[in-house]
MIFI-93969 format. One record per residue (C-alpha): x, y, z; residue number from 1; residue in one letter. Coordinates in Angstrom, 2 decimals. Layout:
! residues N
<bamar x="X" y="Y" z="Z" bamar="NUM" zagu="a"/>
...
***
This chain:
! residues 113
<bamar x="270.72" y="79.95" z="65.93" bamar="1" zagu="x"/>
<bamar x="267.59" y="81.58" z="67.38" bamar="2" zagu="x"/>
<bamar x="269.89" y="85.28" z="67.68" bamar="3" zagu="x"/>
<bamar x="271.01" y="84.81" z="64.11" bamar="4" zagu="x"/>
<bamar x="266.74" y="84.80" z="63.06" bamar="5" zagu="x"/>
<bamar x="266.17" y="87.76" z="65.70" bamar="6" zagu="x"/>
<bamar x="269.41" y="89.46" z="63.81" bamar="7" zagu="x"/>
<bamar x="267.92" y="88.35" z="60.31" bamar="8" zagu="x"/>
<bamar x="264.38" y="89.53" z="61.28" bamar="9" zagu="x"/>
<bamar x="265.57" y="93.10" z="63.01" bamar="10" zagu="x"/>
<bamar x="267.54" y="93.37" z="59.65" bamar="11" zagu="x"/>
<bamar x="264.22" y="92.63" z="57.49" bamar="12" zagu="x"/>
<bamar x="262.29" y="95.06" z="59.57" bamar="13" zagu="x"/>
<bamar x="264.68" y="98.23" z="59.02" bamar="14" zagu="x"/>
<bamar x="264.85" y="97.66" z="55.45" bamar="15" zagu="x"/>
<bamar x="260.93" y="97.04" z="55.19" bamar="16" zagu="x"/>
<bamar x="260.97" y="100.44" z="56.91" bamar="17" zagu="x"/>
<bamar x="264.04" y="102.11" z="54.79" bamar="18" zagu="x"/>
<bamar x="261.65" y="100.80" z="51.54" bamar="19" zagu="x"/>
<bamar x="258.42" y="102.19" z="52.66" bamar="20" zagu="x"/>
<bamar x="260.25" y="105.49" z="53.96" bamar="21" zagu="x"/>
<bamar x="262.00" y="105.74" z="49.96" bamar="22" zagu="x"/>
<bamar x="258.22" y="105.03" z="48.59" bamar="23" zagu="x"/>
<bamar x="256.65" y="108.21" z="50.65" bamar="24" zagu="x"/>
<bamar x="259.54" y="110.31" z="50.10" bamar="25" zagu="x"/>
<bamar x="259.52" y="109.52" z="46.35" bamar="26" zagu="x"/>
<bamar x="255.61" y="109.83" z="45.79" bamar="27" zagu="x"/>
<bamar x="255.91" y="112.90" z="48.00" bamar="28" zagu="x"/>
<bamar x="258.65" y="114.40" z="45.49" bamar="29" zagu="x"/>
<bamar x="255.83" y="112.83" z="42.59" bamar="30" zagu="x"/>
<bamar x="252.91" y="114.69" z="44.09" bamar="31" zagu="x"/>
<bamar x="255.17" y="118.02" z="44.69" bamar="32" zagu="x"/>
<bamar x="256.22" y="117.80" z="40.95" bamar="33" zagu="x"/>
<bamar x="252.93" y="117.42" z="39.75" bamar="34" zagu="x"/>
<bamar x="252.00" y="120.45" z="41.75" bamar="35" zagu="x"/>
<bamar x="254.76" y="123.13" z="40.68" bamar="36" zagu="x"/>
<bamar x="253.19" y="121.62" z="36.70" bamar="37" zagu="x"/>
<bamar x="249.94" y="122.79" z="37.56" bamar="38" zagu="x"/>
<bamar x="251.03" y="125.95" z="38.52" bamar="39" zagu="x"/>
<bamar x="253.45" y="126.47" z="36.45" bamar="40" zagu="x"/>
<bamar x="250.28" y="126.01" z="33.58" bamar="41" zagu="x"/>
<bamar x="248.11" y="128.73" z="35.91" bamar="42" zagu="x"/>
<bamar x="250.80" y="130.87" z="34.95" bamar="43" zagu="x"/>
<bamar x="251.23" y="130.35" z="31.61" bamar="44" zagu="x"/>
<bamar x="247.30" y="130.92" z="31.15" bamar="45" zagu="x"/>
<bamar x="247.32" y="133.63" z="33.02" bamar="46" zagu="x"/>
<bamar x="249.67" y="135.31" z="31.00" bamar="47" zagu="x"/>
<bamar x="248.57" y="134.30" z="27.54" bamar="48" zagu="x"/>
<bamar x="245.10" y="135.93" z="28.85" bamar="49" zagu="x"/>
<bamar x="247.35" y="138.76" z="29.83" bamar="50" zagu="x"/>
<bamar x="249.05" y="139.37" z="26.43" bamar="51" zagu="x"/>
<bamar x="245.94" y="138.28" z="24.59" bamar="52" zagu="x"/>
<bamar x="244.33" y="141.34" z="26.29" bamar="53" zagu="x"/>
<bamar x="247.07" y="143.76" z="25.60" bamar="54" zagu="x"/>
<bamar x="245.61" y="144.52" z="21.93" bamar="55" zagu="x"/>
<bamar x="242.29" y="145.44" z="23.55" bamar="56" zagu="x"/>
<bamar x="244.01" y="148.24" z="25.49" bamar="57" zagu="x"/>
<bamar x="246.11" y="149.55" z="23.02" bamar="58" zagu="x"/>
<bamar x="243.02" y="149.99" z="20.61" bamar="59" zagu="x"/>
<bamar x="241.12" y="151.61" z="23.89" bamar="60" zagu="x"/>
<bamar x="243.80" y="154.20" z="24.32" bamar="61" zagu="x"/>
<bamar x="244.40" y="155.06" z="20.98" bamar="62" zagu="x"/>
<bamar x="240.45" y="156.05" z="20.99" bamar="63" zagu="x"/>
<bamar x="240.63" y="157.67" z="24.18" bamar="64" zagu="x"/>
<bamar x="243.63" y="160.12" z="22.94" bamar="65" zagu="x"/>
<bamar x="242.13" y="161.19" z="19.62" bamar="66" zagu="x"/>
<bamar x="239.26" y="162.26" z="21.92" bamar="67" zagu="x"/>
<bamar x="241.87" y="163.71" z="24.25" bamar="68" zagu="x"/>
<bamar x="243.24" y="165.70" z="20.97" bamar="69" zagu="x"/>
<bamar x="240.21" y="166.91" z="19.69" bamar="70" zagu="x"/>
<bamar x="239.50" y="167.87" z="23.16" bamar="71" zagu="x"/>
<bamar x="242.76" y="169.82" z="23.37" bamar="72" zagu="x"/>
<bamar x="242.10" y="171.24" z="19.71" bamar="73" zagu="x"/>
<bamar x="239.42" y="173.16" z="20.41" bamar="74" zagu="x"/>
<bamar x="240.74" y="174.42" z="23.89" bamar="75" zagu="x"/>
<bamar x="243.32" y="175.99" z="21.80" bamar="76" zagu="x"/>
<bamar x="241.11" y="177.12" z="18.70" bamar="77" zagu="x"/>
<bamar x="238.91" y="178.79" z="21.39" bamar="78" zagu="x"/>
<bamar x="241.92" y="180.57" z="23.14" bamar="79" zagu="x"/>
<bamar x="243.14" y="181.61" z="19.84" bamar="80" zagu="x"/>
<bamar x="239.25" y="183.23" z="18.76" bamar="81" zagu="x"/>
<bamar x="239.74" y="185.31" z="21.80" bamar="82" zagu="x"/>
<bamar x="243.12" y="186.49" z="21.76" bamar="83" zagu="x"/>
<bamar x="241.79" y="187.59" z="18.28" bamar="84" zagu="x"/>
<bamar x="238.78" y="188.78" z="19.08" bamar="85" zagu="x"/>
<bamar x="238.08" y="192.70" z="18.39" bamar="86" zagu="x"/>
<bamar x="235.89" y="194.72" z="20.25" bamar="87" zagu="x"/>
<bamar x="233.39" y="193.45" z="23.11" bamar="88" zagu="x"/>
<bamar x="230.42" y="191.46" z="21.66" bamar="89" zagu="x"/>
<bamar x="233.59" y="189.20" z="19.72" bamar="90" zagu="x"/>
<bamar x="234.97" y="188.77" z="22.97" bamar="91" zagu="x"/>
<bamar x="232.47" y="187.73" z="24.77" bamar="92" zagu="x"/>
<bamar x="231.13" y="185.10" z="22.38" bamar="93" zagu="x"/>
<bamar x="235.27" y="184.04" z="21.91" bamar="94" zagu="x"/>
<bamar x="235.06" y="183.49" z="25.65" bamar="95" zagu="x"/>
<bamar x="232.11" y="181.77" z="26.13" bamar="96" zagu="x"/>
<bamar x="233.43" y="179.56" z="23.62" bamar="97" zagu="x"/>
<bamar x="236.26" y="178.79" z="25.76" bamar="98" zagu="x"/>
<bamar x="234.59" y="178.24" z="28.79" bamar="99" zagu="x"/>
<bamar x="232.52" y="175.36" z="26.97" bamar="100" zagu="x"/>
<bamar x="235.94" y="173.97" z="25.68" bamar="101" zagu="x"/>
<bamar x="237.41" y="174.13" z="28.82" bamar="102" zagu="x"/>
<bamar x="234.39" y="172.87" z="30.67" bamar="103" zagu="x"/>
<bamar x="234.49" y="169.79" z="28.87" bamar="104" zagu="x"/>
<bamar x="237.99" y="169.62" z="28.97" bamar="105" zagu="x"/>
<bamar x="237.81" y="169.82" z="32.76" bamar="106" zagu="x"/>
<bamar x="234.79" y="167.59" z="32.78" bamar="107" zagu="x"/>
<bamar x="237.00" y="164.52" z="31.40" bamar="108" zagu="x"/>
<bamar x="239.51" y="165.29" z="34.23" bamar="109" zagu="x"/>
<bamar x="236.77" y="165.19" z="36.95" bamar="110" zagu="x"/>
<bamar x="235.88" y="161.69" z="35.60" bamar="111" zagu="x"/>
<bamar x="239.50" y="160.37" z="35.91" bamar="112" zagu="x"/>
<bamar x="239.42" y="161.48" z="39.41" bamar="113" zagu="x"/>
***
Protein backbone atom coordinates (compact mmCIF):
# COMPACT_ATOMS: atom_id res chain seq x y z
CA UNK A 1 0.00 0.00 0.00
CA UNK A 2 2.67 2.54 0.98
CA UNK A 3 4.51 1.81 -2.92
CA UNK A 4 1.13 2.27 -4.53
CA UNK A 5 1.10 6.26 -2.69
CA UNK A 6 4.98 6.63 -3.60
CA UNK A 7 3.76 5.37 -7.33
CA UNK A 8 0.59 7.74 -7.06
CA UNK A 9 2.70 10.66 -5.71
CA UNK A 10 5.84 10.19 -8.37
CA UNK A 11 2.89 10.11 -10.91
CA UNK A 12 1.36 13.54 -9.44
CA UNK A 13 4.76 15.10 -9.46
CA UNK A 14 5.60 14.48 -13.33
CA UNK A 15 2.35 15.68 -14.37
CA UNK A 16 2.55 18.83 -11.94
CA UNK A 17 5.81 19.24 -13.86
CA UNK A 18 4.42 18.22 -17.56
CA UNK A 19 1.51 21.15 -16.58
CA UNK A 20 3.81 23.82 -15.49
CA UNK A 21 6.34 22.92 -18.45
CA UNK A 22 2.89 23.29 -21.11
CA UNK A 23 2.11 26.77 -19.11
CA UNK A 24 5.83 28.29 -19.89
CA UNK A 25 5.98 26.88 -23.22
CA UNK A 26 2.50 28.26 -24.06
CA UNK A 27 2.98 31.84 -22.45
CA UNK A 28 6.40 31.72 -24.08
CA UNK A 29 4.66 31.08 -27.63
CA UNK A 30 1.98 34.11 -26.08
CA UNK A 31 4.78 36.53 -25.37
CA UNK A 32 6.67 35.58 -28.84
CA UNK A 33 3.31 36.26 -30.68
CA UNK A 34 2.75 39.37 -29.13
CA UNK A 35 6.22 40.34 -30.16
CA UNK A 36 6.30 39.47 -34.05
CA UNK A 37 2.54 41.97 -33.62
CA UNK A 38 4.50 44.70 -32.46
CA UNK A 39 6.81 44.50 -35.06
CA UNK A 40 4.95 43.58 -37.53
CA UNK A 41 2.97 47.29 -36.62
CA UNK A 42 6.78 49.04 -36.63
CA UNK A 43 6.66 47.98 -40.04
CA UNK A 44 3.58 48.89 -41.17
CA UNK A 45 4.28 52.55 -39.71
CA UNK A 46 7.28 52.68 -41.04
CA UNK A 47 6.12 52.21 -44.33
CA UNK A 48 2.96 54.26 -44.33
CA UNK A 49 5.59 57.14 -43.23
CA UNK A 50 7.51 55.85 -46.18
CA UNK A 51 4.75 56.14 -48.85
CA UNK A 52 3.25 59.13 -47.11
CA UNK A 53 6.62 60.81 -47.91
CA UNK A 54 6.87 59.69 -51.45
CA UNK A 55 4.59 62.77 -52.68
CA UNK A 56 7.05 65.14 -50.99
CA UNK A 57 9.84 63.86 -53.27
CA UNK A 58 8.15 63.66 -56.32
CA UNK A 59 7.03 67.42 -55.97
CA UNK A 60 10.94 68.15 -54.91
CA UNK A 61 12.20 66.65 -58.12
CA UNK A 62 9.85 67.91 -60.38
CA UNK A 63 11.16 71.53 -59.04
CA UNK A 64 14.61 70.57 -59.13
CA UNK A 65 14.38 69.49 -63.05
CA UNK A 66 12.56 72.55 -64.35
CA UNK A 67 15.56 74.31 -62.76
CA UNK A 68 17.75 71.65 -64.32
CA UNK A 69 15.92 72.64 -67.82
CA UNK A 70 16.13 76.14 -67.63
CA UNK A 71 19.62 75.56 -66.64
CA UNK A 72 20.23 73.45 -69.75
CA UNK A 73 18.17 76.09 -71.90
CA UNK A 74 20.30 78.69 -71.67
CA UNK A 75 23.57 76.53 -71.97
CA UNK A 76 22.24 75.85 -75.32
CA UNK A 77 20.77 79.43 -76.22
CA UNK A 78 24.29 80.68 -75.28
CA UNK A 79 26.12 78.05 -77.53
CA UNK A 80 23.78 78.84 -80.24
CA UNK A 81 24.54 83.11 -79.84
CA UNK A 82 28.06 82.12 -80.49
CA UNK A 83 28.02 79.75 -83.18
CA UNK A 84 26.06 82.76 -84.66
CA UNK A 85 27.94 85.32 -83.66
CA UNK A 86 29.67 87.58 -86.53
CA UNK A 87 32.72 89.31 -86.18
CA UNK A 88 34.82 89.68 -82.79
CA UNK A 89 33.12 92.07 -80.28
CA UNK A 90 29.69 89.49 -81.00
CA UNK A 91 31.83 86.78 -80.14
CA UNK A 92 33.20 87.70 -77.33
CA UNK A 93 30.07 88.92 -75.57
CA UNK A 94 28.30 85.32 -77.12
CA UNK A 95 31.08 83.68 -75.16
CA UNK A 96 31.09 85.30 -72.11
CA UNK A 97 27.58 84.51 -72.10
CA UNK A 98 28.36 80.97 -72.19
CA UNK A 99 30.83 80.84 -69.72
CA UNK A 100 28.17 82.33 -67.15
CA UNK A 101 25.70 79.57 -68.40
CA UNK A 102 28.05 77.03 -68.08
CA UNK A 103 29.45 78.29 -64.82
CA UNK A 104 26.27 77.89 -63.24
CA UNK A 105 25.59 74.90 -64.92
CA UNK A 106 28.81 73.47 -63.50
CA UNK A 107 28.18 75.17 -60.22
CA UNK A 108 24.95 72.86 -59.59
CA UNK A 109 27.19 69.82 -60.41
CA UNK A 110 29.87 70.88 -57.83
CA UNK A 111 27.02 70.95 -55.23
CA UNK A 112 25.84 67.36 -56.02
CA UNK A 113 29.31 66.29 -55.46
Amino acid sequence: MKKAWIVVGILAVVLMICVISAISVRNGLIAQDEAVSENWSQIETQLQRRADLIPNLVATVKGYAQHEEKIFTEVADARSRLLGAVGAQAKAEASAGLNSALGRLLWRNDIRS
